[in-house]
N, C-alpha and C positions, 0 to 999 in steps of 0.2 A: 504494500500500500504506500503511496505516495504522500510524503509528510506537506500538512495543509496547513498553508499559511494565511493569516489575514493581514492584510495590507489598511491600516486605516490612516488616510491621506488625503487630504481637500484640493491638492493642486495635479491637477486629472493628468495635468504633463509628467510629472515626477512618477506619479501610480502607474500611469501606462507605462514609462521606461523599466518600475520595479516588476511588474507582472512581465513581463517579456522577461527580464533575467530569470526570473524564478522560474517562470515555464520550461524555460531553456535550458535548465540547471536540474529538471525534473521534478520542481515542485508543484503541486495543488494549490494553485493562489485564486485570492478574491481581495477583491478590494471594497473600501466603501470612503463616505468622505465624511462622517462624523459621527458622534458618540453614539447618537440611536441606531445607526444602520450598523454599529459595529457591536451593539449588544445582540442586536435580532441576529446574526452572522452565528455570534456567540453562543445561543440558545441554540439555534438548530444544528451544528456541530462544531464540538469544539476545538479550536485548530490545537498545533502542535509545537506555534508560536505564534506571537505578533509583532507586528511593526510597526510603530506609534506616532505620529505625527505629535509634536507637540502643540501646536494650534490649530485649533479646530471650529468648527463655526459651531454654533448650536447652544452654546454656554458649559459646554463641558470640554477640558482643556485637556489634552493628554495626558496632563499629569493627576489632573482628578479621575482620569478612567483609571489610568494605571494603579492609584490606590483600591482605588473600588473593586476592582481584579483583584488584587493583592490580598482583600480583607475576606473575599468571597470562598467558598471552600473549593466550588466547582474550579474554579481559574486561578487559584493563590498557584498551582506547581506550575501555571504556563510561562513559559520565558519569554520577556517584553526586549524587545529594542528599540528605546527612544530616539526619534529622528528628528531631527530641529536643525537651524541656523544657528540658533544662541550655544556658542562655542567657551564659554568663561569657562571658568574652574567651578565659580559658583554654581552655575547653573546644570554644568555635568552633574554634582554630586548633588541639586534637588532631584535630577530625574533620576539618580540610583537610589537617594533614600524615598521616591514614592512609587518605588518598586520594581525599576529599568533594572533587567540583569547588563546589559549594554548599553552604549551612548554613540551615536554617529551624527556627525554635522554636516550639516549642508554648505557648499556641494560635496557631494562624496561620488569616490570612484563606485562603480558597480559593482566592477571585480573583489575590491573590498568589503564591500558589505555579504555579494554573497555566502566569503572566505567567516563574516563573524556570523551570519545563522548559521553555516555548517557546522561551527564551532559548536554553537550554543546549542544545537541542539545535539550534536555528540557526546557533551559532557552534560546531558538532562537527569539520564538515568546516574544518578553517586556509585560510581564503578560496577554498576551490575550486581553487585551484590549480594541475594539476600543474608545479611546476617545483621546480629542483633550486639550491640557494644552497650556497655553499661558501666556510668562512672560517677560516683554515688549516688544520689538522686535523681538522674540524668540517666533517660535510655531510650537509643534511637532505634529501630529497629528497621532496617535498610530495603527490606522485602514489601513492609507495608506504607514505607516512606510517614513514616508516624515519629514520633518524638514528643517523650512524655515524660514529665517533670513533677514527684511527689503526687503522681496518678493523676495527674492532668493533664493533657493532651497541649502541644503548643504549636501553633500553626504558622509552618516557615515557607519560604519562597525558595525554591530551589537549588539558586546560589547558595543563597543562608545554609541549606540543608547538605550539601557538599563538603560546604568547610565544615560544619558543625561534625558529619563524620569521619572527616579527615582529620580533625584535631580528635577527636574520639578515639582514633584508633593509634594514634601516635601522643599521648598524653606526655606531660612534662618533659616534652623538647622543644626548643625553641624554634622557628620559624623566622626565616625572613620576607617582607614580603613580595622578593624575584621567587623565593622556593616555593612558595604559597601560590604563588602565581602558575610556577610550573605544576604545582601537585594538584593542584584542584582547579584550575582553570585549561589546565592544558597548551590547545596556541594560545598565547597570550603575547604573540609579536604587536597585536592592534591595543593591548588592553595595557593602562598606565599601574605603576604603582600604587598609586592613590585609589584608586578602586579596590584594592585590597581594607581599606581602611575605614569605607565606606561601610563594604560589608559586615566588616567585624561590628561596626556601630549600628546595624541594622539587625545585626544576630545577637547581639548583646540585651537590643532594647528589646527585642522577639523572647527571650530568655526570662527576662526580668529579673528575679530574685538568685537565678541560679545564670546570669549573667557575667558574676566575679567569677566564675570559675574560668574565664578565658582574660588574663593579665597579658597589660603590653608590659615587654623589655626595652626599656627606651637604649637606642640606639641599635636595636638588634630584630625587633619584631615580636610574634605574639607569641603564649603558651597555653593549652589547655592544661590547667594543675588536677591530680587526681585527688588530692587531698589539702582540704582548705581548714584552718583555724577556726575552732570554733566560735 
C-alpha cells in the first residue's frame, strides 16, 4: 500500500508542484487548502503524514491545526511537517513545540523535502520493536506504542516517543545532541541541533512529574537517570 499523504496548502501553485513530486516518488497525495477540508480529509482516512502550510485562510492557522492533531488520540502519532516562509529560529521552534516533527521554509528544493518525509516516515515506527522497557515508574511499551507513568497513560507525538525509548533503553549515559540526532533521528543531514532540544522540552513537558528523570549535562547533552533522589 502506498503511504498517503495530505498536502494542506492555500497556494494551489506550491500544492500542484508538491502532489506531482509525491506522485512521482510513489506516494498517495491529496491536497486541500484549509483547516476544514483538511479535517474532512482526516476523518475519512487517515494519512500516514502531513504537510502543513502555516497560513491558512479560514481562521485556523497551521499551527493551531497542528496542536489540535497533537492533543487528538486519532492523529497525536501522525508526523507533521510545517511549511512556511517564516525562516527565524523563533519561529522554527513555535512550529516544533505545537507539534511539527519537521520544519521547511519556503522556497524549498523539492528534492529536499521529499529526502525529509522519506525520512520521517522511516523513523515512525521506534525501531520496530515490540518490547517493553521499564525504569521506575516509567514504562513504554514499544508494541503498543503506549507509555504509562504511575498507571497512567501519557500521550506522546512520535518524535517524543522515539527518544523517550531511546533514552529508555540506554539509561545513565550521556548523549550529545549530533549522537541523539544520529540514534533517533536517523538522516539528520537536513535537521539542526537545536531541534534536538526542542524535543527534549516537548517530552519533558509531555512527562510532567516524571519529566526530571531526563537531566541536561551542560556542555555535553542529555541523560535518562535510572534512579533519582528521593
Amino acid at each position: 500500500m502506498k503511504p498517503r499523504v495530505l498536502v494542506v496548502e492555500d497556494q494551489l501553485d506550491i500544492a500542484d508542484l508538491i502532489l506531482l513530486h509525491l506522485q512521482h516518488e510513489g506516494f498517495e497525495a491529496v491536497a486541500t487548502e484549509n483547516g476544514v477540508g483538511a479535517q474532512r480529509e482526516i476523518d475519512a482516512v487517515l494519512p500516514d503524514l502531513i504537510l502543513l502550510d502555516w497560513m491558512l485562510p479560514g481562521g485556523q492557522s497551521g499551527i493551531d491545526l497542528a496542536r489540535k492533531w497533537r492533543a487528538a488520540q486519532r492523529t497525536r502519532n501522525v508526523p507533521i511537517i510545517i511549511l512556511t516562509a517564516r525562516g527565524a529560529e523563533a519561529d522554527k521552534i513555535t512550529g516544533l513545540d505545537s507539534g511539527g516533527d519537521d520544519y521547511i521554509t519556503k522556497p524549498f528544493s523539492p528534492a529536499e523535502l521529499m529526502a525529509r518525509i522519506r525520512a520521517l516516515l522511516r523513523r515512525r515506527a521506534p525501531e520496530q520493536l515490540a518490547d517493553v522497557v521499564t525504569v521506575g515508574e516509567l514504562t513504554l511499551d514499544a508494541g503498543e506504542l503506549r507509555v504509562r507513568y504511575r498507571n497512567h497513560d501519557i500521550p506522546l507525538g512520535p518524535t517524543e516517543f522515539r527518544l523517550l525509548h531511546y533514552l529508555m533503553k540506554h539509561p545513565d549515559r550521556v548523549y550529545s545532541r549530533a549522537s541523539l540526532l544520529d540514534k533517533v533521528w536517523g538522516d539528520h543531514v537536513f535537521i539542526e541541533e537545536r531541534t534536538v532540544d526542542v524535543h527534549i522540552k516537548r517530552l519533558r513537558a509531555a512527562l510532567r512529574d516524571a519529566g526530571t528523570i531526563i537531566e541536561t549535562v551542560r556542555g555535553a547533552g542529555y541523560r535518562l537517570v535510572s534512579k533519582q533522589n528521593a
